[in-house]
N, C-alpha and C positions, 0 to 999 in steps of 0.2 A: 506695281509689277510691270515689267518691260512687255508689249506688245510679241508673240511672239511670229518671226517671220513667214513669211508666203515663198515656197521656192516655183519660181516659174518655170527653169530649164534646170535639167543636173544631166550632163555627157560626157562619154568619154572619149577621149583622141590620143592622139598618137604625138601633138604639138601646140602649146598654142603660144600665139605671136602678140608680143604687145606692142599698142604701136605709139607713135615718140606723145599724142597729147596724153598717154596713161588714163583713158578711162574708153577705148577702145582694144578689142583683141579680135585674131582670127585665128579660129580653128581647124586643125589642118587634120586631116582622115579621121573622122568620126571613124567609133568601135560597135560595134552591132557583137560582130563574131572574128573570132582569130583561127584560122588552119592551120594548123602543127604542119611546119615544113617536112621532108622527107627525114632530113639528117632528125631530125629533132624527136625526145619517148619524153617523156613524162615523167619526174615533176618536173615543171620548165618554170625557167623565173624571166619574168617578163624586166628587161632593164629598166623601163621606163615609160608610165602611163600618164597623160593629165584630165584632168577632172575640172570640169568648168561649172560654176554656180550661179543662176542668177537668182537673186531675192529681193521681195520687195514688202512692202505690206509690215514693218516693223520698225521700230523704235526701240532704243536703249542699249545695253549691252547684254550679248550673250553668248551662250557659251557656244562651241561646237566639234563636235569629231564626227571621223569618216570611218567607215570599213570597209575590211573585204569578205563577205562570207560565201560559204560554196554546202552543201548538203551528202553529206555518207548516200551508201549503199541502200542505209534501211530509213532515209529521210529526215536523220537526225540534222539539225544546223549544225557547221563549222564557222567559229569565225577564225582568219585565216590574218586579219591585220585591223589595228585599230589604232589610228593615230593619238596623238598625244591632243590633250585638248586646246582649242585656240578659243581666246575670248575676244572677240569683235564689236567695235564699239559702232553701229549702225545710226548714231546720230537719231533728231527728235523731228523727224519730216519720213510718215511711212510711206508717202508717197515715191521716196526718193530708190530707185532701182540701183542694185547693187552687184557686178559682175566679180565675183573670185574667180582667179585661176588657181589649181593644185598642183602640185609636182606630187608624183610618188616614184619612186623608186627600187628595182630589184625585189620586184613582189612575187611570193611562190606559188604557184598554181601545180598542186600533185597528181592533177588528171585531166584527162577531156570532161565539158560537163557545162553545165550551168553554173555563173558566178553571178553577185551581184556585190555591186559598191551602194554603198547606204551614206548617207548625211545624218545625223543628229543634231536635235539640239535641247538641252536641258532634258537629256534623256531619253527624245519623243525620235522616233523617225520623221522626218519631213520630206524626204524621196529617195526614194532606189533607181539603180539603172544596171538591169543586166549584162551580162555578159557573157556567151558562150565559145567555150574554148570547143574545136574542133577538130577529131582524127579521124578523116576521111580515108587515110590512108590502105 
């Protein structure tokens, strides 16, 4: 049975940069919370978010998807997106730290509120990271 991974960071940004040796990246505007512009009601679909992963602590291959989920009125979960499964082959040195970047693209957010992005793997949650949409307005 494959080892299964440690995530040490999961964020989310607005960019991230990779740079020419490819096992360096920079992350550009961490996401905490987003203010709904004035022009802008809800549902609003965000063009484009990225999701950075670091893991370590694992060997072999395995599987993994991401989501997006947000919670109704009466605290029911929504999941809201869940990508297609990617299987990563993480090599036989658990020592060895492993930086993903995500792309996601054109995702819908149908109100202000609390979201979170989740990691998986072989089913399990291995870390979440909020995110609240905000109408201050």
């Amino acid at each position: 049975m494959a080892r299964k991974p440690i995530i040490r960071h999961f964020l989310a940004c607005e960019q991230i940069e990779l740079h020419e040796d490819a096992h360096q990246y920079t992350l550009h505007k961490l996401i905490q919370s987003i203010n709904l512009s004035s022009a802008g009601l809800f549902p609003q679909i965000l063009p484009e978010i990225a999701l950075y992963v670091v893991m370590t602590d694992a060997v072999g291959s395995h599987s993994f998807t991401f989501e997006l989920v947000t919670w109704d009125e009466e605290g029911q979960e929504e999941e809201l997106f869940k990508s297609r499964v990617a299987v990563v082959e993480l090599g036989d040195d658990p020592l060895t730290v492993h930086g993903w970047p995500i792309l996601l693209r054109d995702l819908l957010f149908p109100r202000a509120g609390l979201y979170e992005f989740r990691v998986r793997s072989e089913g399990e949650v291995l870390a979440q990271e909020p995110i609240r949409w905000r109408d201050d307005l």
